[in-house]
C-alpha positions as CSV (number, residue, x, y, z in Angstrom):
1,X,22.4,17.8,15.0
2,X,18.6,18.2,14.2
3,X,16.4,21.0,15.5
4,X,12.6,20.3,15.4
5,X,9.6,22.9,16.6
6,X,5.9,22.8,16.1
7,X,3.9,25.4,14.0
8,X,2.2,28.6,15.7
9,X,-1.4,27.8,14.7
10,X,-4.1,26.5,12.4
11,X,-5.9,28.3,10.4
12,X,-10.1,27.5,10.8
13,X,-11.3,25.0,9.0
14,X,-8.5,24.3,6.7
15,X,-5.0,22.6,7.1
16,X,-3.0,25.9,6.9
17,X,-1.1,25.4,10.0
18,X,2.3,27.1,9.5
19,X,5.3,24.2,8.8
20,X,8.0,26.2,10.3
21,X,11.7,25.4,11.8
22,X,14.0,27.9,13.3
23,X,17.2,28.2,11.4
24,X,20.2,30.2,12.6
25,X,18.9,33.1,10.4
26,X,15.6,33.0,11.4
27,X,12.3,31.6,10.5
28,X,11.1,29.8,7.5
29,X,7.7,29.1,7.1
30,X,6.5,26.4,4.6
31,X,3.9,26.6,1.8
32,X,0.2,25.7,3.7
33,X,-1.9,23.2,1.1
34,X,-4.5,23.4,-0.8
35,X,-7.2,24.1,1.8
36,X,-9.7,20.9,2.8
37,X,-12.8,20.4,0.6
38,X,-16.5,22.0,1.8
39,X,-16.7,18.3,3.6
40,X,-14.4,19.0,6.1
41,X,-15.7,22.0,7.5
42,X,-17.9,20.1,10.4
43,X,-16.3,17.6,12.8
44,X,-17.5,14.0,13.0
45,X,-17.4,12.3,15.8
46,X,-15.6,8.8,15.2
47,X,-17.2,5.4,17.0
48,X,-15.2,2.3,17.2
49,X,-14.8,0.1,14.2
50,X,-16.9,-2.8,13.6
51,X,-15.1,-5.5,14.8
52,X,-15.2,-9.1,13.3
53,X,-16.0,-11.4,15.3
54,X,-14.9,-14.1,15.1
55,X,-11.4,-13.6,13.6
56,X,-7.7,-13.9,14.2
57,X,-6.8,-10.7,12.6
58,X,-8.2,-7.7,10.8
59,X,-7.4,-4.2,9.4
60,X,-8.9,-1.6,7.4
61,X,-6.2,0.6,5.7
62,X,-5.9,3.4,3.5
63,X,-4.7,2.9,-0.1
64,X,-3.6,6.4,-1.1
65,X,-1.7,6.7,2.0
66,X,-1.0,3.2,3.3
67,X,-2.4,4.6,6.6
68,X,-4.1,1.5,8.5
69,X,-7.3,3.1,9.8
70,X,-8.3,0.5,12.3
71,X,-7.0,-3.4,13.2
72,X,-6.1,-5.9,15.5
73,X,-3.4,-8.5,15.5
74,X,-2.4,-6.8,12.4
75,X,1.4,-8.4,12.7
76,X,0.0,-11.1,13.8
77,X,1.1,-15.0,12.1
78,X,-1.7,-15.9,10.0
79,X,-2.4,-18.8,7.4
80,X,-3.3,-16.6,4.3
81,X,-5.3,-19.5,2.7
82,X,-6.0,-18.5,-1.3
83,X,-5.3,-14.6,-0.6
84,X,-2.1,-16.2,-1.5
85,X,-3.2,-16.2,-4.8
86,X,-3.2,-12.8,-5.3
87,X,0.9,-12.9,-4.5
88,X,0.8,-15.3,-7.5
89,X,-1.2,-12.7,-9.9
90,X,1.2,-9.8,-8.7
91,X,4.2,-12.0,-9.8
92,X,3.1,-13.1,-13.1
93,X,2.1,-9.5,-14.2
94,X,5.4,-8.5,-13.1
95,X,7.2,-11.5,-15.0
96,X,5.2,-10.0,-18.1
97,X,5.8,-6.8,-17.7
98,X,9.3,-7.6,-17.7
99,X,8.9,-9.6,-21.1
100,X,9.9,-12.6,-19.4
101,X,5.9,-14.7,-19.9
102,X,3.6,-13.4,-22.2
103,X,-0.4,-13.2,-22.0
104,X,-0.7,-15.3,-25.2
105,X,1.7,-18.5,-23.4
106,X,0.1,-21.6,-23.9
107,X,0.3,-23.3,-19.9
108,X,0.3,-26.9,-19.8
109,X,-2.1,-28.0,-16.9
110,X,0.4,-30.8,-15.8
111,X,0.3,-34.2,-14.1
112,X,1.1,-32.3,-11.1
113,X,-1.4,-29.4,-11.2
114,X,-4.0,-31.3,-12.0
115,X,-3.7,-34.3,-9.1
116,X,-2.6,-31.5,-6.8
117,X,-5.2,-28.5,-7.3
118,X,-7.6,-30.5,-9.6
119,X,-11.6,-31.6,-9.2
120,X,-10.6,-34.8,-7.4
121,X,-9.2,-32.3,-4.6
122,X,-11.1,-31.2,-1.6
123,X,-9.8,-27.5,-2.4
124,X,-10.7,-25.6,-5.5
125,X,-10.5,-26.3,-8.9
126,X,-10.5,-24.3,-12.2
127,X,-11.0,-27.3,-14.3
128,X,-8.5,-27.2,-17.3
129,X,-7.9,-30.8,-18.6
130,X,-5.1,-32.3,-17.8
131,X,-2.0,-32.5,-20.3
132,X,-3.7,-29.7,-22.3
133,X,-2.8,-26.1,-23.0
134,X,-4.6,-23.2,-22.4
135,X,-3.6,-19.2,-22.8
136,X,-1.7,-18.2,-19.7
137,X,-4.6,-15.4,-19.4
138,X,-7.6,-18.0,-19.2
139,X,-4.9,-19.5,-16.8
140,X,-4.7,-16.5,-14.7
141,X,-8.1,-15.6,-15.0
142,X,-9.6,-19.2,-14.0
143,X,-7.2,-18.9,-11.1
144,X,-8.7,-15.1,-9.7
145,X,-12.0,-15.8,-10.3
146,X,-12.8,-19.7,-9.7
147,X,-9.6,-19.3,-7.0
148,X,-8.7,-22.3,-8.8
149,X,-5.7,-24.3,-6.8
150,X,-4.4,-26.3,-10.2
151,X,-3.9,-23.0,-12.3
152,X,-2.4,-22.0,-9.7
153,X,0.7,-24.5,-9.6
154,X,0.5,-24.7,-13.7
155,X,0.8,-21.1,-14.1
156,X,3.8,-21.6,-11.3
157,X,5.4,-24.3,-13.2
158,X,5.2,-22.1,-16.4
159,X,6.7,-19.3,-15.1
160,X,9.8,-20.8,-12.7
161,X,9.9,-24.4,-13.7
162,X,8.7,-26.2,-10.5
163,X,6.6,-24.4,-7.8
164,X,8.7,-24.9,-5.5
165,X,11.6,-22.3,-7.7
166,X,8.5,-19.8,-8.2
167,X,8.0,-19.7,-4.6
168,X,10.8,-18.1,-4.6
169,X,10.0,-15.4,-6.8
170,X,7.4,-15.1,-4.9
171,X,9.0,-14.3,-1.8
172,X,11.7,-11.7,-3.6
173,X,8.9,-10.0,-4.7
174,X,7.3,-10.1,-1.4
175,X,10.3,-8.7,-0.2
176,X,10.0,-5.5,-2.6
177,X,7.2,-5.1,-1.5
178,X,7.9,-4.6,2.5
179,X,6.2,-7.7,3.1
180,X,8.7,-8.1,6.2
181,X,6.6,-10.7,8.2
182,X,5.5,-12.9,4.9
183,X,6.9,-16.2,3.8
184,X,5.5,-18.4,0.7
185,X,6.3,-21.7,0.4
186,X,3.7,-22.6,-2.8
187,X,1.3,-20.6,-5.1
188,X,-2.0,-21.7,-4.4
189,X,-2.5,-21.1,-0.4
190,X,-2.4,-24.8,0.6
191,X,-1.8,-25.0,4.4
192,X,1.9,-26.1,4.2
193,X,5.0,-25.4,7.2
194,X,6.8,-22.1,6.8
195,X,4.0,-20.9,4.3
196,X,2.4,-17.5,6.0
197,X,1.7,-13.8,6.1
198,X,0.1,-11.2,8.6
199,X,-3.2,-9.0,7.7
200,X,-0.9,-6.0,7.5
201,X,1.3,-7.6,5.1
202,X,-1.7,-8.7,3.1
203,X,-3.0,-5.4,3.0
204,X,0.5,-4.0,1.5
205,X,0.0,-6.6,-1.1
206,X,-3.4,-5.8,-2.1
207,X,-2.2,-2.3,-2.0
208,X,0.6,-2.8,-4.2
209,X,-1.2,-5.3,-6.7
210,X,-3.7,-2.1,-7.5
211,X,-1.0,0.1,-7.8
212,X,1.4,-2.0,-10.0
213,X,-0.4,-3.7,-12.0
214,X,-4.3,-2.5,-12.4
215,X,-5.3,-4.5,-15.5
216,X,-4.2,-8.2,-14.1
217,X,-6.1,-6.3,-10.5
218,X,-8.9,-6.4,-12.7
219,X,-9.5,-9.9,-13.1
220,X,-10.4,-10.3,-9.3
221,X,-13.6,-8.3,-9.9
222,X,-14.8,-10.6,-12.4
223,X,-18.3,-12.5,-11.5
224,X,-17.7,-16.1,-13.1
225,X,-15.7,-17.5,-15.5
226,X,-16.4,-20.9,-17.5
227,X,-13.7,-23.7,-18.0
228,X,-14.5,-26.9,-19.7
229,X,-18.3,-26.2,-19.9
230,X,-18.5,-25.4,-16.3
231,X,-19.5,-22.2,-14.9
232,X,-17.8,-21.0,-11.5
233,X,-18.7,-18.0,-9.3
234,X,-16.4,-15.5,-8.0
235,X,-16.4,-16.3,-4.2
236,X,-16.4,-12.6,-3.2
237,X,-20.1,-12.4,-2.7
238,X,-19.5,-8.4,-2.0
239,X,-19.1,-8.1,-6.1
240,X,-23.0,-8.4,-5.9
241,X,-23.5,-6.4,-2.9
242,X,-21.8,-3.5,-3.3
243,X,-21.0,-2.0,-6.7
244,X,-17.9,-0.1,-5.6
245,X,-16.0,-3.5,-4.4
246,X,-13.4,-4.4,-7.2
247,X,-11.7,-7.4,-5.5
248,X,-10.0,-8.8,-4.3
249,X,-9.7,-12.2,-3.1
250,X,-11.1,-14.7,-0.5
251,X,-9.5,-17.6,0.7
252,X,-10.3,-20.6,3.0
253,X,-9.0,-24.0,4.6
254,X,-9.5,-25.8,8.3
255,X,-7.0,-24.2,9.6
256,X,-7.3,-20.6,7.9
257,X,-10.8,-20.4,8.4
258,X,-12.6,-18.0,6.0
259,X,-10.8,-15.2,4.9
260,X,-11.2,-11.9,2.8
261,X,-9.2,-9.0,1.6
262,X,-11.5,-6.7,-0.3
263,X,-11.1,-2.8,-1.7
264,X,-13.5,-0.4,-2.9
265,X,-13.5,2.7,-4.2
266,X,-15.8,5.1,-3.9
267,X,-15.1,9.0,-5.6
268,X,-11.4,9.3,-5.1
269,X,-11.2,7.3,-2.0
270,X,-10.2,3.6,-2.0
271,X,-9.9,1.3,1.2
272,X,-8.7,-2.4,1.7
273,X,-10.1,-4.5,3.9
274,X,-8.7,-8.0,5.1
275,X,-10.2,-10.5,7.4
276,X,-8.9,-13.5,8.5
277,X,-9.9,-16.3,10.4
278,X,-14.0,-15.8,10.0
279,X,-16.6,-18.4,10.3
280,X,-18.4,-18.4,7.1
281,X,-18.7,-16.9,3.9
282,X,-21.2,-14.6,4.7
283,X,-19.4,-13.4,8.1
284,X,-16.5,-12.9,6.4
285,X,-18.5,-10.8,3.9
286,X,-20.6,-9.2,6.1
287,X,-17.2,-8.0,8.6
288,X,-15.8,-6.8,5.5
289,X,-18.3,-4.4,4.5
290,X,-19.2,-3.2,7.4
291,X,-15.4,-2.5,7.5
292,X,-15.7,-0.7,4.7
293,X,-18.4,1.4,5.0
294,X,-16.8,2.3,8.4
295,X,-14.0,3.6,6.5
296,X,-15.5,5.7,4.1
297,X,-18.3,7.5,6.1
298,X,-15.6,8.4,8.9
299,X,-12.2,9.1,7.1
300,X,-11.1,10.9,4.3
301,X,-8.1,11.5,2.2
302,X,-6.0,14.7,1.6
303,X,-3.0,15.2,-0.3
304,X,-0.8,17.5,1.6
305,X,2.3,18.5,-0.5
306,X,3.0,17.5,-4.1
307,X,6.5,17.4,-6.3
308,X,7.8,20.2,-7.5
309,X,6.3,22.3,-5.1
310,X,7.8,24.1,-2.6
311,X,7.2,23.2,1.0
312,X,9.6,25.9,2.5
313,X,12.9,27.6,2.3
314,X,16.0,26.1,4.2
315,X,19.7,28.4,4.9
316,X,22.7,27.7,2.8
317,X,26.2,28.2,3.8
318,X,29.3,28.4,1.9
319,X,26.9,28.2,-1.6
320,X,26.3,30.4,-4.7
321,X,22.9,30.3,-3.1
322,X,22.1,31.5,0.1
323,X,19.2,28.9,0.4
324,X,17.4,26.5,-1.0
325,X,13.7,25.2,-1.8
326,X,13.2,21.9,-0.1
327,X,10.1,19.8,-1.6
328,X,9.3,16.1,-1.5
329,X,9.5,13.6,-4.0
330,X,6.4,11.9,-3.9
331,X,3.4,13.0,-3.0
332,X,2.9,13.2,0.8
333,X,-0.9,12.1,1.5
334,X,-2.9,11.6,4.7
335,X,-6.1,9.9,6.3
336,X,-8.1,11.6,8.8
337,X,-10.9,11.4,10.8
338,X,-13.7,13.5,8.8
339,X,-13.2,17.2,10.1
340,X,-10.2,16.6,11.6
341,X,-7.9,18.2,8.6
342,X,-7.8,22.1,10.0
343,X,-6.5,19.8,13.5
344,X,-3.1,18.3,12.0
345,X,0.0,20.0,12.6
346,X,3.2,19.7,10.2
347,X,6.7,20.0,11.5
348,X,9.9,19.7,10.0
349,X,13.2,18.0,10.9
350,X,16.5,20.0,8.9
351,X,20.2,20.5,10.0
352,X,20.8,23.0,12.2
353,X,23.7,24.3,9.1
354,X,23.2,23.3,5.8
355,X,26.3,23.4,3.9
356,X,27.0,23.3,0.1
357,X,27.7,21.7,-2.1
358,X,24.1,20.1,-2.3
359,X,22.5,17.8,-5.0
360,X,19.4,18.6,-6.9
361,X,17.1,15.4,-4.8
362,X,19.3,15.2,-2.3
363,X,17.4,14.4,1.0
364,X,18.1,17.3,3.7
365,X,15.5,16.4,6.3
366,X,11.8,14.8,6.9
367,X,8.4,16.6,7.2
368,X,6.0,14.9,9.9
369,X,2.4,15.7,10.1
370,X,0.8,15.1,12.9
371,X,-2.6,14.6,14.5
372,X,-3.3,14.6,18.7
373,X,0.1,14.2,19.0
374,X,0.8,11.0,17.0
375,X,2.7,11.4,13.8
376,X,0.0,10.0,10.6
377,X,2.1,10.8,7.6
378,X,5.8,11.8,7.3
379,X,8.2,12.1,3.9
380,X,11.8,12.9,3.0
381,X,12.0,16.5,2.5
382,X,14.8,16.8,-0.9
383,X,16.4,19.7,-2.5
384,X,14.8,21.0,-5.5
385,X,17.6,22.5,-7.3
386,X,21.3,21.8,-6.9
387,X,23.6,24.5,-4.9
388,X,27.0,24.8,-5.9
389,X,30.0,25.3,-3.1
390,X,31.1,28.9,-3.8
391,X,34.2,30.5,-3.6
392,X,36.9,30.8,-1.5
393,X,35.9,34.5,0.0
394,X,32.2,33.5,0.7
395,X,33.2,30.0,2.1
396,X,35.7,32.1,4.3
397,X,33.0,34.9,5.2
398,X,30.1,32.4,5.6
399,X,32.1,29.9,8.3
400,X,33.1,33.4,10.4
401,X,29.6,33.8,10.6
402,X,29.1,30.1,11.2
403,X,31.6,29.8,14.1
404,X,29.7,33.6,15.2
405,X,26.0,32.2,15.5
406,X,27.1,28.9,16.6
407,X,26.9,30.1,20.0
């Protein structure tokens, strides 16, 4: 059985509302934060997001939390186009990071690649000759920057054998990621049956590809790269516009229409931004930004609770220890409105009887935080030290008083 209650108050100004939970002995109150930054001190009041218009589906999320800010259709089935690509990238720096390909492989741009994703294509090209090697990191490079469809099925081929057996890595690695509405059927973003992904999804995979694996993450912010005596631009035109936009990828056929999943960062504060289904470049750019800059002038990030910290006390029956510290694991982080932080209010879900023997980790209960009434940020709350069962006395004395305050 769970108990739950909300905190007494907040303090002004800061986020020092009270976590508390009524245990059978009384009341525990948890550690407040670290109190909000000068910035917060004023509310702002928050206008709509810029929509894009058109599109089939858009979002604007939160990288340190995973919080999605603002969206529509965001489950929605959507043709990724070459955002695909950057599923490709995140598994070929996994495959290397588990020794499996190295940076230095010479790729052979096949047959395949090259009639498939080559320049006699309508899609894009990188431009490696055909039945030639090159390093796997010009490979992977020509493929992020000049979005280049035949690097894309060579460096597939190199790494699984056939695309078709790498699409398949693809989609377990989709799968790790919580990509629960995604499905890849080939490495380069081709329109093909049973090949799609939702802007939320999207968004979880630009998230993860910064997180993961920030050096191959860095190729997407690259201006042009030259292959074969021919210079390509990057296609993200907001690499010239704004300074503080790193990637990541755009992506475009008939029936995708233009698409673009961006981040920037700017201080400590990073936002992704994906669009799909624009009319042009340019809209797709100019949605995006706007998007963006949305983000940052009206949100801002907070870190709530860190590991090894404590984040309040919890009852122990039948233990050498009488309680126990419960913390999280991770950090627990949260996007909010600006001026908003003094507003949210933590509560914490525990048994109503905690008995030992309990592991150091173990999970004993969640902490929510919530904002107008609407839960933004939650975490497993876990022991932070290990509480051995005690004797048989105290177990004896401890369930008398059990069975006496279970009433």
């Amino acid at each position: 059985m769970k108990s739950r209650s909300t905190p007494g108050a907040s303090a002004l100004g800061v986020f020092a509302a009270a976590l508390a939970t009524v245990f059978s002995a009384g009341l525990a109150l948890a550690q407040a934060p670290a109190p909000a930054p000068a910035s917060a001190a004023s509310t702002v009041a928050v206008p709509p997001a810029p929509k894009p218009a058109p599109s089939t589906a858009w979002l604007l999320m939160d990288y340190a939390s995973g919080q999605v800010l603002a969206g529509e259709n965001i489950d929605a089935r959507v043709e990724p186009a070459s955002i695909t690509k950057v599923m490709t990238s995140y598994v070929i720096a996994a495959e290397i990071a588990d020794g499996k390909v190295k940076a230095d492989d010479q790729v052979l741009m096949s047959e395949r690649a090259w009639r498939e994703g080559g320049a006699r294509t309508d899609g894009s090209f990188s431009g490696f000759p055909v039945n030639q090697r090159a390093s796997l990191h010009d490979m992977e490079v020509g493929m992020a920057v000049q979005s280049g469809n035949d690097a894309a099925i060579a460096l597939a081929e190199h790494v699984a054998g056939t695309q078709e057996a790498f699409a398949d890595l693809m989609n377990s690695y989709a799968a790790r990621i919580g990509m629960k509405n995604s499905r890849f059927a080939n490495a380069h973003g081709l329109s093909a049956p049973e090949h799609y992904s939702t802007a939320y999804d999207l968004a979880l995979l630009g998230r993860a590809f910064i997180r993961d694996y920030p050096d191959a993450y860095a190729y997407n912010k690259i201006k042009e790269f030259t292959v074969s005596g021919i210079t390509q631009p990057n296609r993200n035109l907001l690499l010239w516009r704004d300074p503080s936009v790193d990637g990541i990828k755009t992506g475009h056929h008939s029936k995708a229409g233009y698409c673009l999943m961006s981040s920037a960062q700017r201080g400590e504060q990073r936002l992704i931004a994906v669009v799909m289904g624009g009319s042009s470049e340019r809209q797709r750019a100019d949605d995006s930004l706007a998007l963006l800059n949305w983000g940052f002038r009206f949100h801002e990030t907070h870190r709530l609770y860190e590991p090894g910290k404590p984040v309040a006390p919890l009852k122990v029956w039948k233990g050498t220890s009488d309680q126990v510290q419960l913390g999280v694991a991770e950090p627990l982080l949260v996007s909010v409105p600006r001026g908003r932080y003094g507003d949210l209010q933590p509560t914490m879900e525990v048994p109503r009887s905690l008995v030992a023997p309990i592991a150091a980790g173990q999970q004993v209960g969640m902490v929510k935080v919530s904002l107008d009434g609407q839960v933004v940020a939650h975490a497993p709350l876990v022991a932070a030290t290990a509480v051995e069962q005690a004797g048989f006395f105290k177990r004896l004395w401890d369930a008398f008083w059990m069975w006496w305050e279970s009433d």
